[in-house]
C-alpha angles and dihedrals in degrees: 000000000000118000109262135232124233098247080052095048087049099052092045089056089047095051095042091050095047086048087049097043088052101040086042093050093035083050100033089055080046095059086038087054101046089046088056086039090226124137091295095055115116117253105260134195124250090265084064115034111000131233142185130340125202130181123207117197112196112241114240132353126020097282116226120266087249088055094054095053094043094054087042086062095042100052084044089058100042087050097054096048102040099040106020098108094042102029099039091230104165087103100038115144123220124172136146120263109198126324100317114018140079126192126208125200120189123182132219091047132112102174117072084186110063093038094055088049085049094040094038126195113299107241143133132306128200135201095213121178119233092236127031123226097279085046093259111157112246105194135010110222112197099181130263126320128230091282098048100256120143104258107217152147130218101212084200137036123252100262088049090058097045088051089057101051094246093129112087100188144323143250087261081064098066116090091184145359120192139181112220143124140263126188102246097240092232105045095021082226117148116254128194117230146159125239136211146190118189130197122248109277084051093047087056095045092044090053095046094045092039099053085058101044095052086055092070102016099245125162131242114227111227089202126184153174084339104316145079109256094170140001099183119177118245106236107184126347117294106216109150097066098251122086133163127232111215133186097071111138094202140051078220092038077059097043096050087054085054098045095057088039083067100038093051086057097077123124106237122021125249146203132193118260096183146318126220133181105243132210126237115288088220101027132229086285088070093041091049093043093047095055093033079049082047098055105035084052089046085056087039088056096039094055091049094059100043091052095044103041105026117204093007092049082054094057088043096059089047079056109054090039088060084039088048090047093046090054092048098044087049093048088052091036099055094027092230112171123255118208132165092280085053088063088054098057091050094055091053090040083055092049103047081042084063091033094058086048091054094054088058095049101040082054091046087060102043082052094048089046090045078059109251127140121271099246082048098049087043081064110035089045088058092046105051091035085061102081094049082045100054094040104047088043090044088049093049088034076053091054097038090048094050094047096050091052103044100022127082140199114008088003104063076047097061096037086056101047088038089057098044082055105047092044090053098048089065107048081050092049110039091028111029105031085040090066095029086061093040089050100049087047089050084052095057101268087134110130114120082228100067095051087042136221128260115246123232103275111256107253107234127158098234097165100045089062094049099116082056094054096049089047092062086044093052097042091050094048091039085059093052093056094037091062099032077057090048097043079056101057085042115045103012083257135087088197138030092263112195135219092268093062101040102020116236134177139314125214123202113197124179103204117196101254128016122285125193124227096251087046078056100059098040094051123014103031088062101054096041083050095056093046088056096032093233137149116258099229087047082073125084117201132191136171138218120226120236095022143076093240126108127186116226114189118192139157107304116292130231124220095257092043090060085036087065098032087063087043094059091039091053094046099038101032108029095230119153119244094233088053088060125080133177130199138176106252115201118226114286079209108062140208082248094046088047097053091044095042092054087039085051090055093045094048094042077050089058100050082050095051086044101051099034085055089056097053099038091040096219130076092221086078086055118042083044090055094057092035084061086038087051089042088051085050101049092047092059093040086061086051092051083051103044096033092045087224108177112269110220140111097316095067091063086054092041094052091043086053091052088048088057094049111050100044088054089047092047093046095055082060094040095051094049089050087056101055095052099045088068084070095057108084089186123063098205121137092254094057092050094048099058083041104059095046092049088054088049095052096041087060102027086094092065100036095063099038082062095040080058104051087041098055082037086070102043091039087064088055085056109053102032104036130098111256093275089053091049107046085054087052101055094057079041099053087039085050085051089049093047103050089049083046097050090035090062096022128034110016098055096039087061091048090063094047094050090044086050096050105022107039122156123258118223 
């Protein structure tokens, strides 16, 4: 960057102050707005604001157990890709409620109406031939109505149908259906279709009834839920198992067909039972406590790195306030949903934004104490900040990228606040501190003391004391998996597993005025909790508008257990018996979403090994650096065990944020390392020694500074926050600890062992 002049330096203040003022007042009236819940509030997940709840109930006879989860899965994933962008859905819940029933709950919606007429009723959906096989017409088509539905008439029910081998095939025999577009060969004119792609018994039926049918030009129903969706024309056999269905006049016109044409492959049928619009699962009061935690940490943070970088801390809390007002503009902007996991990516995103600033500054004053000249050092500390900044955010952007595309639910939500953060901490750190610190220098903020001088490292024998290090390490982890050995004998489960893992019971109760959610858990929670003996963040509580009942899941209930619940309702209370019910909720996080979701972090592990062994050019900086990740993982998983810390869907996000973490902390070291080690001209042990703890000293300054201002953030969760919060904070502040602890202490220290006994040979 060229040096600026004064009347430069003056005009980029101006303006950053004019962009800051905008974005902070524009955010500041957001926050005000989803505190008061009104039309600037954020769009906030079920856990935060609520939504709509719908309850399917399967048609016919007690579906197997195989057929529930499949249809689980399916609905999950129909969910995800058709109403994802409207409805907010990445974070849908759907789990099964009794034998036959399974319930969805979708945030961001207030009208039960409207999404059940966009989602539809899951039922069945037929293939069904225009002639049957003694040239009977099936169906009478007489065009289209006022509102553009197929107007049709089936001239025989469906069994009949079925009987007579007129239906070709069903919705379960569809593997995929598509919207997409294809170039019409004649007019090279775009056209909308739908394509799809059948199994093998349907492959086998199509071409048979296809090769038919485009003999005489006759036309194959798509039939559902008791109407006619599609009658395209079959215009040559379709013997491969794929076809495409033109005519359609809109990309959305094709996307609606497909859309049906998924919905209608479920395994069992369903109707709806009934649809409710649902309260928050953590109240206004968690959602209050986490922005007033938010701010009073941001201030916290603030303050610590004005007072501990001067000038440079000044521009960096200019910084992060245009950087806090960005991400909250975008999130508003893009109405993308925040959750609880959400909340959790931004905290990391807030941190590495901090972190990136650090870099810089901790360089600026190695090159002032090296004694160049500020604007020199300004310069030379970017430059050579630049290489730790862009590896440890590409890593975590890596990480954030792979888990949005393979991962699903509260996942997807983390990767894609995650990557909105760490995109945005380095345009605020390479772009906009760049220009705040060369402005304040054009204006005459030139003294080498404002900017600071980097004291002389403290020497300290890391490495020496390795053994010591790894041993911590070993006992801390060894006591996780003992008693999470010893939790298993004993209770049937190594770790505190919560409802959304293994399912449990929930309790309607119709109390006798209306209580709000944050009435609830001051009063009620805790009373329910103490009949159970249960903890309070362990409850989940929800409310139904409209009405005085409130919804309380918990771990599954025994007889006895209910038995007392009613009995302190009844007494305390004073709810009638009849008013309570109790049913077995299945897991909102299922068998398939836990699989995907731990497919989605190794493979998101992988893409990191890969790419930190290409810029670093040995595969000794990258398996240290997920051994360390590993390390970071294991020790908060020992917390979660000998803690008994509830395990839902908070510790995904909690362990993602540690993954995060910790690969970002190890990298800054990793990077220093590598750039002395381009002085040594030997590779002994001794050399490497002393290499490896200078490294650490030259950059322990700035692991810890970050280590504070993140713990600052999550510290403030933790003390201010109601008990679910809580109980998601502590992991989170362990997982902070951990990664400081691994970056100076444990992943360095295996570099050096696998340098010293597995060193290439040229």
């Amino acid at each position: 960057m060229k040096r600026l002049k004064k009347g430069q330096g003056i005009a980029w203040l101006i303006a950053f102050v004019v962009i800051l003022g905008i974005l902070g007042y524009y955010s500041a009236n957001v926050l005000t707005g989803t505190i008061k819940k009104n039309d600037d509030s954020l769009k906030l997940g079920l856990d935060l604001d609520g939504g709509v709840s719908i309850t399917y109930e399967a048609v016919g006879d007690t579906p197997t157990d195989e057929q529930m989860e499949d249809t689980i899965l399916k609905l999950q994933q129909r969910i995800e890709n058709d109403l994802g962008e409207e409805s907010s859905t990445t974070e849908a819940n759907v789990y099964r409620v009794g034998d036959k029933r399974i319930t969805v709950e979708i945030p961001g919606v207030s009208d039960a109406n409207a999404l059940l007429e966009e989602l539809g009723t899951p039922g069945t959906l037929y293939f069904i031939s225009q002639h049957d096989l003694e040239g009977n017409t099936n169906y009478t088509i007489n065009g289209t109505d006022a509102e553009g539905n197929i107007d049709g008439t089936l001239n025989y029910d469906i069994q009949t149908l079925i009987d007579n081998g007129s239906v070709i095939a069903t919705g379960t025999n569809v593997k995929s259906a598509q919207a997409g577009t294809q170039d019409n060969q004649t007019t090279k004119a775009t056209e909308y279709v739908v394509q799809l792609t059948f199994d093998d018994d349907g492959a086998e039926a199509f071409s048979t009834a296809t090769t038919a049918a485009a003999l005489t030009g006759d036309t194959i129903a798509i039939y559902y839920d008791g109407k006619f969706v599609s009658v395209p024309r079959v215009n040559e056999p379709i013997t491969n198992g794929s076809c495409v269905i033109e005519g359609m006049d809109s990309y959305e016109e094709a996307q609606k067909l497909a859309s049906y044409i998924r919905i209608g492959g479920l395994d069992i049928e369903l109707q709806e039972l009934e649809s409710q619009v649902v309260g928050a699962q953590l109240g206004s009061d968690a959602l209050r406590t986490s922005l007033i935690a938010a701010g009073v940490g941001l201030v916290l943070v603030m303050l610590f790195l004005m007072g501990m970088y001067l000038v440079p801390g000044v521009v960096a809390s200019l910084a992060l306030a245009l950087y806090t007002a960005m991400l909250i503009s975008i999130l508003k902007g893009f109405d993308i949903t925040l959750t609880l996991p959400g909340i959790a990516g931004m905290i990391l995103s807030i941190g590495m934004a901090v972190d990136a600033n650090v870099i810089c500054f901790a360089r600026i004053r190695e090159e002032i104490k090296a004694g160049r000249p500020v604007i020199s050092a300004i310069e030379t500390g970017f430059s050579k900040a630049l290489s730790a900044i862009l590896d440890g955010n590409i890593t975590t952007l890596i990480a954030a990228a792979v888990l949005g595309v393979l991962g699903s639910g509260s996942v997807k939500g983390f990767a894609i606040t995650l990557a909105l953060g760490v995109v945005l901490s380095m345009f605020t750190a390479l772009v906009i501190t760049r220009i705040l610190i060369n402005s304040f220098y054009a204006l005459g903020v030139r003294s080498p003391k404002a900017y600071g001088k980097a004291k002389e490292p403290t020497k300290f024998n890391f490495v020496s004391k390795k053994a010591i290090f790894i041993t911590i390490s070993v006992v801390i982890i060894a006591a996780g998996f003992v008693t999470m050995g010893v939790r298993k004998v004993s209770s049937g489960q190594g770790l505190n597993y919560s409802l959304e893992f293994l399912g449990g019971t929930s309790t309607t109760v119709d109390f006798n005025e209306t209580y709000s959610l944050d009435d609830l858990d001051a009063k009620v929670v805790p009373d329910i909790a103490s009949t159970l003996g249960l903890s309070e963040g362990s409850i989940q509580t929800t409310t139904v508008d409209g009405s005085n009942q409130a919804i309380f899941k918990t771990r599954t209930l025994t007889l006895d257990e209910r038995s007392s619940l009613n009995t302190m309702f009844e007494n305390k209370y004073a709810v009638e018996e009849k008013s309570i019910t109790s049913q077995s909720i299945g897991s909102t996080i299922s068998g398939e979403m836990r699989s995907q979701s731990l497919i989605a972090v190794l493979v998101a592990v992988l893409c990191m090994l890969v790419y930190i062994w290409f810029r670093f050019k040995d595969i000794r900086f990258a398996s240290s650096a997920i051994i360390a990740l590993i390390h970071d993982v294991l020790v908060v998983l020992a917390l979660y065990a000998i803690a008994r810390i509830s395990v839902g869907s908070a510790f995904i996000a909690c362990m993602l944020t540690v993954i995060g973490y910790s690969v970002n902390d190890t990298i800054v070291v990793f990077d220093r390392i590598r750039e002395n080690h381009k002085a040594i001209r030997t590779e002994n042990a001794e050399n490497l020694a002393e290499l490896c703890n200078s490294s650490l000293a030259q950059t322990l300054s700035r692991s810890i500074s970050t280590s504070i201002t993140t713990a600052i953030m999550v510290l403030m969760l933790l003390i201010l926050g109601v008990s679910s919060i809580r109980e998601f904070a502590l992991p989170l502040l362990a997982g902070v600890i951990a990664g400081t602890y691994s970056s100076i202490f444990i992943a360095t220290q295996l570099w050096y062992i696998f340098k010293v006994n597995l060193a290439k040979k040229n």
